[in-house]
C-alpha positions in Angstrom: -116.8 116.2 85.0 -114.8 118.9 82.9 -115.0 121.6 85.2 -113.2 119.2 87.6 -110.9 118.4 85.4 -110.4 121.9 84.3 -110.1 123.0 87.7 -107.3 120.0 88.6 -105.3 120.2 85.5 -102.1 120.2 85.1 -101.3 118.1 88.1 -98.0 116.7 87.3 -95.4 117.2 84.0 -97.0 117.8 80.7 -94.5 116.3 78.0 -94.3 118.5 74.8 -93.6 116.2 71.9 -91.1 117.7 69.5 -90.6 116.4 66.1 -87.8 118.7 65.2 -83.8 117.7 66.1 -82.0 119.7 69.1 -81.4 122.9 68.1 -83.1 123.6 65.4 -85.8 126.4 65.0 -88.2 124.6 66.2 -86.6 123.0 69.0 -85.1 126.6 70.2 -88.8 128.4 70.7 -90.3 125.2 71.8 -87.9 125.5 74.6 -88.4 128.9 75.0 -92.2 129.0 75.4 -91.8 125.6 78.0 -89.2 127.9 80.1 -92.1 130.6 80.2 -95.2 128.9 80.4 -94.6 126.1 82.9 -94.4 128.7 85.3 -98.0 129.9 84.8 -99.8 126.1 84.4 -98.0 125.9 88.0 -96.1 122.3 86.6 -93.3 121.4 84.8 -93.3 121.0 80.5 -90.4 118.4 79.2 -89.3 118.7 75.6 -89.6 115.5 73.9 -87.4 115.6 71.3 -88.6 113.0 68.8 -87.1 113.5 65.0 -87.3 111.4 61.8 -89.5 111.0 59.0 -89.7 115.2 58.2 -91.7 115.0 61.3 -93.7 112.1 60.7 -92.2 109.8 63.6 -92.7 112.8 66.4 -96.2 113.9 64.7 -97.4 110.3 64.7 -96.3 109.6 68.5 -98.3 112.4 69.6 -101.4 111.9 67.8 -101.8 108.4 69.3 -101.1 109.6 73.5 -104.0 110.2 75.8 -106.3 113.0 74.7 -105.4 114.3 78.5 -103.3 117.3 78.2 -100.3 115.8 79.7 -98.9 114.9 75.7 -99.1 118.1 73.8 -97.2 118.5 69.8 -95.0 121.5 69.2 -95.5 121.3 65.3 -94.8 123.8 62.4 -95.7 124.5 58.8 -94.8 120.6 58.9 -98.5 120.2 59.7 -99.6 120.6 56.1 -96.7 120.2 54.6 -96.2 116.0 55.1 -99.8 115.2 54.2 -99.3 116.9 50.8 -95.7 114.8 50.2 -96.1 111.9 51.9 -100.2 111.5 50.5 -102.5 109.6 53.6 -99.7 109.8 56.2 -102.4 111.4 59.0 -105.1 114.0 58.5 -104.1 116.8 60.5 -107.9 117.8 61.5 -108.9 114.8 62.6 -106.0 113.5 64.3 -105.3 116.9 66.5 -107.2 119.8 68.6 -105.4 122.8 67.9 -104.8 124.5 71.0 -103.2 127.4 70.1 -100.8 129.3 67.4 -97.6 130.6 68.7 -94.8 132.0 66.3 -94.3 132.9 63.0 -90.9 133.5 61.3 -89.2 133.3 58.1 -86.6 131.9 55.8 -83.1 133.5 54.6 -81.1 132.1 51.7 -77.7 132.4 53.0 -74.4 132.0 51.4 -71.2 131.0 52.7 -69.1 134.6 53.0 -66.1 132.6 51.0 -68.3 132.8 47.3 -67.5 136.4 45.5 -71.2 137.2 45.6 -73.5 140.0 47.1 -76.2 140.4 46.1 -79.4 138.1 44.7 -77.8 138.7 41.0 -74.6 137.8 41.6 -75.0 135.2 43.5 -77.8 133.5 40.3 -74.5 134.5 38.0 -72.1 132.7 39.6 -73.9 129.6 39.8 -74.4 129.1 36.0 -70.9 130.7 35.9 -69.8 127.7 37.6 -72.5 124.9 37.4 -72.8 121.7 39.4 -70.6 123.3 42.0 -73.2 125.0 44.4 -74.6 122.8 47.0 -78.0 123.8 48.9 -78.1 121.8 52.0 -82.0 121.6 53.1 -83.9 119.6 55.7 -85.4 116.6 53.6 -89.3 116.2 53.7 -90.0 119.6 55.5 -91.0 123.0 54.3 -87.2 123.8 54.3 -86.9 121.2 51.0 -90.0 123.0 49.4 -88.6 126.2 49.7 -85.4 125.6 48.6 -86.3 123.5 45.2 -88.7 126.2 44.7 -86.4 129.0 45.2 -84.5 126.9 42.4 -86.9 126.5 40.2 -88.2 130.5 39.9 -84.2 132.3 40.4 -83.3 129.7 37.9 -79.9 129.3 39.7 -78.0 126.1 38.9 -78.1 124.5 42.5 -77.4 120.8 43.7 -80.2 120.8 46.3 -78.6 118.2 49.0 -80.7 116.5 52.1 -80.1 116.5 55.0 -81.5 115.5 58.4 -81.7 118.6 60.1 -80.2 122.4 59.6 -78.3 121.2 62.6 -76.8 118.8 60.8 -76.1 120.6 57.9 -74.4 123.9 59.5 -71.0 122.2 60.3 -70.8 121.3 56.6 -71.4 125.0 55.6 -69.2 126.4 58.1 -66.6 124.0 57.0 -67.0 124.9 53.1 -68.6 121.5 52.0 -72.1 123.2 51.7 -72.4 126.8 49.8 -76.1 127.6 50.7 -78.5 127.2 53.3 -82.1 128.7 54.0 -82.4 128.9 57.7 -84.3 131.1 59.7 -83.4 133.9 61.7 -83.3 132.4 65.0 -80.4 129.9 63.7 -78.4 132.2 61.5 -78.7 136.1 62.8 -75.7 136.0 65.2 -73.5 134.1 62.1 -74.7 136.7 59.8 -73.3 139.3 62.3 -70.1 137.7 62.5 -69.8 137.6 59.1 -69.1 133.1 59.2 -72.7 133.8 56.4 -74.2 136.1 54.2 -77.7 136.6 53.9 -79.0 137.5 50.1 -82.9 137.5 51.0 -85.9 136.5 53.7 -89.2 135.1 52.8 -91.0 138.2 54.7 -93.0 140.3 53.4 -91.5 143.4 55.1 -87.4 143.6 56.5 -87.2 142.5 59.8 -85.8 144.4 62.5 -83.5 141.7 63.5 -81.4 142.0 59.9 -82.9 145.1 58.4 -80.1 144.7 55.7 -81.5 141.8 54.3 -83.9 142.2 51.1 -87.4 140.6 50.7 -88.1 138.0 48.2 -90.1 140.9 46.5 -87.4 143.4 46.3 -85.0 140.6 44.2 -87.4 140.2 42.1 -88.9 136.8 43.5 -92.6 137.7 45.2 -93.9 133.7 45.3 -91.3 133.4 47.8 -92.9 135.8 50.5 -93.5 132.2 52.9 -93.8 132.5 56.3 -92.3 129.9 58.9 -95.1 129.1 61.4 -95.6 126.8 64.7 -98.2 126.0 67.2 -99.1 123.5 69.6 -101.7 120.9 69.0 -103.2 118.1 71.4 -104.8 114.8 70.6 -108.2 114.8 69.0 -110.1 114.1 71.9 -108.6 116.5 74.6 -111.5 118.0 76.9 -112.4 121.4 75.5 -111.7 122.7 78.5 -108.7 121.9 79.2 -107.5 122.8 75.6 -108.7 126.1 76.8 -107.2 126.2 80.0 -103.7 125.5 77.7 -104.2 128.3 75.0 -105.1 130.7 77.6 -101.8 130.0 79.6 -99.9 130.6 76.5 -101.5 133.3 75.0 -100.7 135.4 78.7 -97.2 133.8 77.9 -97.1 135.3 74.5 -98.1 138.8 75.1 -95.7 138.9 78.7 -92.9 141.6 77.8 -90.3 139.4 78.7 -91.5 137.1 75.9 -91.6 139.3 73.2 -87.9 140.7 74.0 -86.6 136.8 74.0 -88.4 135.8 71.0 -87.4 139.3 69.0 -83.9 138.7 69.6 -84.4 135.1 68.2 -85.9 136.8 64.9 -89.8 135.3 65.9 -92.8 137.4 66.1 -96.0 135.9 68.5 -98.7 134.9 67.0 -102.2 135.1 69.3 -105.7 133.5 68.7 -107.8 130.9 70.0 -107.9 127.7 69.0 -110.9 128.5 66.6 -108.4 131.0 64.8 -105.9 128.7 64.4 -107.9 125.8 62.9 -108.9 128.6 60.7 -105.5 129.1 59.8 -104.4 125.9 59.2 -107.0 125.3 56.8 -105.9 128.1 54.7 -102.2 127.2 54.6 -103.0 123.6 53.6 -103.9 124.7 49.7 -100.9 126.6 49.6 -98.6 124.2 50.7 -100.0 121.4 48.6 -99.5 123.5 45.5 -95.8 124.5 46.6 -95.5 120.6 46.7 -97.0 120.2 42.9 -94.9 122.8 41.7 -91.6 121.4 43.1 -92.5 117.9 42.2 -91.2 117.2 45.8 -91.8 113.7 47.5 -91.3 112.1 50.8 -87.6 110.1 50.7 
């Protein structure tokens, strides 16, 4: 019965369940890897856009479809993340078959050009130098909210932390001068750091990235606990035939290492990241302790 349904599958749209709002991170490689891989599963992939609850309302939707392979979750660090803030909201293992691991990236802290600051230093000065006066805009009940009180916490800058529903949401604000800091990733911010409309003080990568190789580490200013990465995969319901989860994680994997990916998603500031489905439940379990002390050390909750 599985190899049947191995053999017939996809045979019409898959929907890819997104809990992320238009145009964030998220949202822009989800909609890369559907323009890619739809082609190769022979059918066509809609993004489901479905934001809300720091991906609660998107996550939850997706772990109660068919276990078919026709409702598939693009999901990030998110995964772990709102189990450890918002306590029994779903348990990620048994709720989901990871199919596969796709991306990884990172996040800046960015400054708006109009403060007199360049550098990490400067920028810690001029916040006590003018406290209650800096506003961090971060996505509430996400990873982006535990980085940024965290980043408050160990640079010991005096920061209002402010949330918001979605970088999206908070980028007019910045560019308008309302918000002084944000902590997007690379894929959202590079061609605004090129233009100069934000400055970039550090990334969460371990290494510079080729895509803003003037931008420090978290290491080099002097903040190692900050080297985070940014990561996202796609899972399916618990339940999905094994086969067809493989049939799926194959067909992205060929997607991933395709030349014509890598360009598109190293212009974007991504790097791909390739395993089987056992590699990824590997790796999931080993980011859940991490984030779940980053969530005890920030004190963070679910609003």
């Amino acid at each position: 019965m599985q190899a049947a349904r191995a053999d017939t599958y996809p045979s019409r749209v898959i929907k890819l369940v997104v809990p992320f709002t238009p145009g964030s991170p998220n949202d822009v490689m989800a909609r890369l890897l559907t323009q890619h891989l739809q082609t190769r599963l022979g059918q066509a992939i809609v993004v489901d856009n479905k934001p809300g609850g720091g991906t609660l309302i998107g996550t939850r939707a997706a772990a109660t479809a068919e276990p078919d392979g026709y409702t598939l979750l693009f999901i990030s660090s998110a995964l772990v993340v709102d189990p450890a803030m918002k306590g029994t909201a779903y348990d990620p293992f048994k709720e989901f078959a990871p199919v596969a691991s796709v991306n990884t990236t990172f996040w800046l802290i960015t400054v708006s050009p109009s403060l007199p600051v360049k550098t990490m230093a400067e920028f810690v000065a001029y916040t006590k130098a003018h406290p209650g006066t800096v506003n961090f805009a971060a996505t509430q009940g996400t990873a982006a909210m535990l980085v940024a009180e965290r980043f408050k916490q160990l640079s010991t800058a005096d920061l209002l932390i402010v949330p918001y529903k979605g970088g999206a949401a908070a980028l007019p604000d910045f560019l308008g001068g309302r918000i002084q800091v944000l902590n997007p990733t690379p894929s959202t911010s590079s061609q605004l750091i090129h233009e100069g409309k934000m400055r970039a003080l550090m990334i969460t990568s371990p290494e510079r990235i080729a895509a803003l190789p003037d931008v420090p580490t978290a290491r080099e200013v002097g903040l190692p606990a900050l080297t985070l990465e940014f990561w996202a995969g796609v899972l399916a319901p618990a339940g999905t035939p094994q086969d067809v989860v493989g049939k799926l994680n194959a067909a992205i994997n060929e997607t991933l290492a395709s030349d014509e990916m890598k360009a598109a998603m190293g212009k974007l500031g991504f790097d791909a990241k390739i395993g089987s489905p056992q590699d990824f439940t590997k790796f999931i379990a080993e980011e859940t302790p991490r984030w779940t002390e980053i969530v005890k050390q920030t004190g963070v909750k679910a609003q």
